[in-house]
C-alpha positions as CSV (number, residue, x, y, z in Angstrom):
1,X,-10.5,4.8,-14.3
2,X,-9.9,8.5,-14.2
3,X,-8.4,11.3,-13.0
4,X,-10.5,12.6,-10.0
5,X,-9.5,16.2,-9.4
6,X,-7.1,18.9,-10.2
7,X,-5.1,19.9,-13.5
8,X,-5.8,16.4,-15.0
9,X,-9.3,16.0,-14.1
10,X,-11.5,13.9,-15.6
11,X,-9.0,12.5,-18.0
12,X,-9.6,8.5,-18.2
13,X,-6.5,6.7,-18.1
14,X,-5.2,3.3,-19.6
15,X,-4.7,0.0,-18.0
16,X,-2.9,-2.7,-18.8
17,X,-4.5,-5.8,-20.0
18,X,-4.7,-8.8,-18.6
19,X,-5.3,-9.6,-14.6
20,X,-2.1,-8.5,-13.4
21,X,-2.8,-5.4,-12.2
22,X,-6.3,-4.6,-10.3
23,X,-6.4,-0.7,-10.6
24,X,-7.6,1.6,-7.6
25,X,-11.2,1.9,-7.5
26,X,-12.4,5.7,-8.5
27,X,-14.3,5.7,-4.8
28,X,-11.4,4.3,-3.2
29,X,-8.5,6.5,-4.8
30,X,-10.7,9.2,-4.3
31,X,-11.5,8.3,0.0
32,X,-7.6,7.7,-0.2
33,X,-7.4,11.5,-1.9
34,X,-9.6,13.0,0.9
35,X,-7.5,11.4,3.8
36,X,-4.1,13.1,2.6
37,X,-5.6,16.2,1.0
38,X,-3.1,18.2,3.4
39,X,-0.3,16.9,2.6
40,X,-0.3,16.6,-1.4
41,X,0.8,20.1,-2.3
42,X,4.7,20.6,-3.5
43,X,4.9,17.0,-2.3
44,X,7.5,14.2,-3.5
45,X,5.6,11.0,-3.9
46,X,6.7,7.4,-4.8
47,X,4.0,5.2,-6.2
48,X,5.5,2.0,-5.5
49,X,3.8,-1.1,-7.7
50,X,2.9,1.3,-9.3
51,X,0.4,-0.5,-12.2
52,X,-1.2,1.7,-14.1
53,X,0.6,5.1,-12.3
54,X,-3.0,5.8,-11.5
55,X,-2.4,7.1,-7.8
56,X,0.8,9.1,-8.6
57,X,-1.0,10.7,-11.4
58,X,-3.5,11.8,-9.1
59,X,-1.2,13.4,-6.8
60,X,0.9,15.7,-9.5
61,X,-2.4,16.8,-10.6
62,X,-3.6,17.7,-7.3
63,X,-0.5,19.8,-6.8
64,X,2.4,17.3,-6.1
65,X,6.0,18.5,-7.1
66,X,7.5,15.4,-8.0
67,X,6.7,11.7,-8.8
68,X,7.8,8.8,-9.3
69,X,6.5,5.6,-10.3
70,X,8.0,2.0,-9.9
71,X,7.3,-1.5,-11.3
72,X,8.3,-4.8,-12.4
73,X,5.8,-5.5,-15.4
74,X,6.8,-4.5,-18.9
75,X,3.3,-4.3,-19.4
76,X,2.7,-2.1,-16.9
77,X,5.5,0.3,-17.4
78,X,4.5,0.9,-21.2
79,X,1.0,1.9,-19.6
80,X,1.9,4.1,-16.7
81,X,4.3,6.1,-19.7
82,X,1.6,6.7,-21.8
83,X,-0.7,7.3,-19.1
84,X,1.7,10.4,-18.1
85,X,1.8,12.0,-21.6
86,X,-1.6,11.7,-21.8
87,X,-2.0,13.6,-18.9
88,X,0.8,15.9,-19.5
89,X,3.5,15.4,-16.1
90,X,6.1,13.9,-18.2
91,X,7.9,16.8,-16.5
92,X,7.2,15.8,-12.8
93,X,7.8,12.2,-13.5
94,X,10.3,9.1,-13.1
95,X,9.3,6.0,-14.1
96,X,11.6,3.2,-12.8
97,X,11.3,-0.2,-14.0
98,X,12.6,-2.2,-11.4
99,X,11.1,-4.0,-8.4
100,X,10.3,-1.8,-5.4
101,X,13.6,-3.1,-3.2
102,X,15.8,-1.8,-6.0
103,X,13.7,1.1,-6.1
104,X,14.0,2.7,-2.8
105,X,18.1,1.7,-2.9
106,X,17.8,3.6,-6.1
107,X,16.0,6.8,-4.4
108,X,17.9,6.5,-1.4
109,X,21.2,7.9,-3.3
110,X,19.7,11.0,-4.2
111,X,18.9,14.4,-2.7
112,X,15.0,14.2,-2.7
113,X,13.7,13.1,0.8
114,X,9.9,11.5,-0.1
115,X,6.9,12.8,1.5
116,X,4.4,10.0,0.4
117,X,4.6,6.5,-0.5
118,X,1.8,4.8,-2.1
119,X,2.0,0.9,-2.2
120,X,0.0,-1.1,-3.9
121,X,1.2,-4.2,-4.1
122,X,-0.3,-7.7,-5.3
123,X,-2.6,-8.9,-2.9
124,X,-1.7,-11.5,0.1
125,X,2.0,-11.9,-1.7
126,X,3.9,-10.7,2.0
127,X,5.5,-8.0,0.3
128,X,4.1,-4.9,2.5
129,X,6.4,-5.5,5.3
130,X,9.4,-6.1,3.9
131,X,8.8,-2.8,1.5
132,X,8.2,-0.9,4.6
133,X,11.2,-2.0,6.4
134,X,13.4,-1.4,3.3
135,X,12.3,2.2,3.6
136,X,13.0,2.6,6.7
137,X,16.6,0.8,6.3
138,X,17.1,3.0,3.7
139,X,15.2,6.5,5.4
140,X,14.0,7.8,2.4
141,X,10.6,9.0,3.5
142,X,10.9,12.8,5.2
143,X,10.4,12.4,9.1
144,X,7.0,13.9,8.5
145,X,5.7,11.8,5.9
146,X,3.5,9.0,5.6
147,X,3.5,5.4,3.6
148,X,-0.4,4.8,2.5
149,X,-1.2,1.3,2.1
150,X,-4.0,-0.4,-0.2
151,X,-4.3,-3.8,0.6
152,X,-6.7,-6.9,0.7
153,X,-9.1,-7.0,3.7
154,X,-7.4,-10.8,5.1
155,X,-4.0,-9.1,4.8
156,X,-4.0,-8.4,8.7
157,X,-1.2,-5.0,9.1
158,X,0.5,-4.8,12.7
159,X,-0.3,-1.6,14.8
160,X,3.9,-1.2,14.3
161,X,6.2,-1.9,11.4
162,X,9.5,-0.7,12.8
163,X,9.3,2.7,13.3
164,X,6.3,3.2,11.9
165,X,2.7,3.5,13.3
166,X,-0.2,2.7,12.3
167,X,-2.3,6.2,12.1
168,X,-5.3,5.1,10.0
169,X,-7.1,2.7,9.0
170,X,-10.2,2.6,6.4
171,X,-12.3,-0.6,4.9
172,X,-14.1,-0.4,1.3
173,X,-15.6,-4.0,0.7
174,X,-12.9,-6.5,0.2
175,X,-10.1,-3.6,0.7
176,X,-8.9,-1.7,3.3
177,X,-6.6,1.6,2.9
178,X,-3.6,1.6,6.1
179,X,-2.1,4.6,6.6
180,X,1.6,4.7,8.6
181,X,4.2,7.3,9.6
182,X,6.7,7.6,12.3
183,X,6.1,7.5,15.8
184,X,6.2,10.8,17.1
């Protein structure tokens, strides 16, 4: 696993041993990368179970302003911190170690609106949908901004969750990438 593009490319990064994580693909994170090219630049992005901090990473090196990454696992925490320094964005990044309802209370008290979510959460566990309607309770993704999705192919998504719409939605084997903002 690698970076794919920008300030940080090519640089591999660490994952955390064991099964409980399953890292993004380099072909999928980089599909996911050409979908949202547009809107990665100056961007504030949460990477919500976050793993490894892989997709997150990606983004700051691709030009986002801020980051920040969230999860549960010790393990996992210890990784997506070194995986940072390695890749130099300690400066761009918060790494909260909390679960991701905490989380977005948590982000909701501040300032910073976010312009990208990426959830990645363990596979067929029901916790998409309640994530995405904690977001919206809690409006802390801009009006403009979009909640990207990688989930397991027999996790069937809803055209709407709330106020959100499903814009887009992209298969690779066993995985498929779902793609939601606001209803305009």
């Amino acid at each position: 696993m690698r970076v794919i593009a920008g300030i940080s490319k090519g640089m591999r990064l660490k994952s955390p041993k064991g099964l409980e994580t399953r890292p993004t693909t380099d072909r999928v994170k980089e599909s996911i990368f050409s979908m949202i090219n547009p809107y990665i630049i100056d961007s504030v992005v949460l990477d919500l179970f976050s793993g490894t901090g892989s997709l997150g990473i990606e983004a700051l090196s691709r030009g986002a302003e801020k980051a920040y990454f969230v999860d549960c696992n010790k393990n996992s925490i210890k990784v997506i911190k070194e995986n940072i320094a390695y890749t130099r964005l300690e400066e761009k990044s918060t790494v909260l170690f909390c679960d991701a309802h905490r989380a977005i209370k948590e982000l909701a008290l501040g300032t910073n609106k976010i312009d990208i979510i990426f959830m990645d959460p363990p596979y067929l566990k029901g916790l998409i949908i309640p994530s995405i309607d904690a977001i919206e309770k809690e409006e802390i993704l801009n009006k403009e901004g979009i909640i990207l999705v990688e989930h397991d192919l027999k996790d069937s998504l809803p055209e709407y969750i709330g106020k959100f719409m499903k814009r887009k939605e992209k298969k690779y084997g066993n995985t498929l990438i779902t793609i939601y903002a606001k209803e305009a």
